[in-house]
N, C-alpha and C positions, 0 to 999 in steps of 0.2 A: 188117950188117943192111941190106937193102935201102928205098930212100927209102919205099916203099906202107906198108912193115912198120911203119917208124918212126911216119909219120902215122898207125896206125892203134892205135899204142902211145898216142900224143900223147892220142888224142880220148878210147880206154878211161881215161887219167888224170885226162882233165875231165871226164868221167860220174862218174868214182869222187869225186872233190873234190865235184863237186856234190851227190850221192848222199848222202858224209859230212856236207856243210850244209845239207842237208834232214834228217839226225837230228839235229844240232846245233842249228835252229830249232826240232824241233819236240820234243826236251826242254829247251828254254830255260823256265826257271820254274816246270819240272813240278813242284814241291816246295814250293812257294807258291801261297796262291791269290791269282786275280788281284785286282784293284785295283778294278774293277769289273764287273759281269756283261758277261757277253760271251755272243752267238750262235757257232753251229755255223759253220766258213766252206763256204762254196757255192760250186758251180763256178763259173766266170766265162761258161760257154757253154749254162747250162742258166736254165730263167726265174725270172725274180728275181721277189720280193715288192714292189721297187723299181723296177720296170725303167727309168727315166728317170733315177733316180740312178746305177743301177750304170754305166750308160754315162759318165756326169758322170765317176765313179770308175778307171775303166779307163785314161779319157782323160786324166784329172791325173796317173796315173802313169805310163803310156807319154812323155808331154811330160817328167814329171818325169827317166826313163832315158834321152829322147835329149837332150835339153839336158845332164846329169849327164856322158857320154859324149864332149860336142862332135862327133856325130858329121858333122854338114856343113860344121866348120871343117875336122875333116881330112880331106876329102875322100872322101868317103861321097856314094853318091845315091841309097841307099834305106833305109828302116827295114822289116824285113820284121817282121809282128807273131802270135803263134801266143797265143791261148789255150788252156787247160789241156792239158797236153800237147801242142802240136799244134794247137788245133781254129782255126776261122777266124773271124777278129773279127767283128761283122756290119754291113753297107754305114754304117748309121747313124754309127758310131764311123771305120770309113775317112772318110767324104764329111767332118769334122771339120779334115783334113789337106789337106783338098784345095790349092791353089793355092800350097802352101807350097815352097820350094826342093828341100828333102829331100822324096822320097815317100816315102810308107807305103805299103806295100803287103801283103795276107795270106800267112801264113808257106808258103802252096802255089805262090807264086811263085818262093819263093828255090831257087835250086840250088845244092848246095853240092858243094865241087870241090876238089881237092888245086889247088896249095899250100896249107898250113894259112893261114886267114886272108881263103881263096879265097871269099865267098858271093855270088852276083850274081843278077840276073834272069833267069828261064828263056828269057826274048825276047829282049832289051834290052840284056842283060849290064850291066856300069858293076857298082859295088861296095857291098855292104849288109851287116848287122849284123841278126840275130835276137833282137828283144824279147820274152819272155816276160810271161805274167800269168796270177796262180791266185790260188785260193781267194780272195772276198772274205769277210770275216766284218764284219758289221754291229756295231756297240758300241753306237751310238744310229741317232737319225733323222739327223745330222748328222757322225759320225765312221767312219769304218770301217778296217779293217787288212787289208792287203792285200800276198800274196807275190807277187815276180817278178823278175827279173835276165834278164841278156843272153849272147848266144853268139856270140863269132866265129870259129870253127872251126879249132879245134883252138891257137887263137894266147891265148886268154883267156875267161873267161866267171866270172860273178859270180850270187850269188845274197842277196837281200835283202828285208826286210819291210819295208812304207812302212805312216806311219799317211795318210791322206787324211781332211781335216777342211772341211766347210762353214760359210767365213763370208762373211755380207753376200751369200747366193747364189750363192758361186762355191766352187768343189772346188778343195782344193791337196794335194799331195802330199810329202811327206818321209818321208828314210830316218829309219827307228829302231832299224835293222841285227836283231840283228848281221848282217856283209855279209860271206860267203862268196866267196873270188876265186880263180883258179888264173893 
């Protein structure tokens, strides 16, 4: 089999892993009701009823996935960040990152490249990891649930739900899984 063929084997099996734990999460508990009401989840890139929190939200879990990760200890020097499918975080939530070691940077930057594992900057080059973030769904004024996981091309990528909680005015984020990984 030649090496294109293979990496391209690799990636259709992380689509398909991820693909299978997005049904996985989303008949998690279908069979129960939940615990307490819960809102519809919402894009992350369409406008919020919140829009000062949802940013609050995105950004405790994005920190949550690159601390989680250690992606600047091992040598990482971007975080590329894609909203729902794809879409571009917006400047407010970038400028958050600013002056920090690791960049953030929007998912329209990253280029991704054979060898598996390969994602860097379209300028810049150096080496980054693709953070995902979807659907926020609202629980209260102060809790919300929220999916998203990361992609390193073709070498790993994970898929997880965080609840994100406000206390004392600050947004923090934890997994509450289940965590889908290839």
């Amino acid at each position: 089999m030649m090496k294109s063929q293979r990496f391209s084997h690799v990636r259709i099996c992380t689509l398909l892993i991820l693909a299978l734990g997005l049904l996985v999460l989303a008949s998690a508990g279908a069979d129960r009701p939940p615990a307490k009401p819960t809102t519809q989840p919402v894009s992350t890139t369409q406008p919020s009823a919140r829009p000062a929190d949802q940013v609050d939200v995105l950004e405790a879990v994005i920190r949550t996935q690159i601390d989680g990760m250690g992606i600047a200890k091992r040598g990482y020097d971007y975080a590329f960040i894609a909203l729902d499918r794809g879409g571009e975080p917006p400047n407010e939530l970038l400028d958050r990152f600013a002056g920090e070691k690791l960049r953030v940077l929007p998912v329209s930057r990253a280029k991704i490249s054979d060898p598996p594992g390969q994602i860097e900057d379209k300028t810049r080059g150096g080496r980054g990891m693709v953070f995902r973030v979807e659907r926020v769904a609202w629980l209260d004024d102060n809790t919300a649930k929220v999916e998203g996981g990361y992609y390193e091309n073709g070498v790993s990528a994970s898929w997880t739900t965080y609840e994100v909680v406000r206390r004392d005015g600050k947004w923090s984020a934890r997994k509450v899984g289940p965590e889908i990984q290839s």
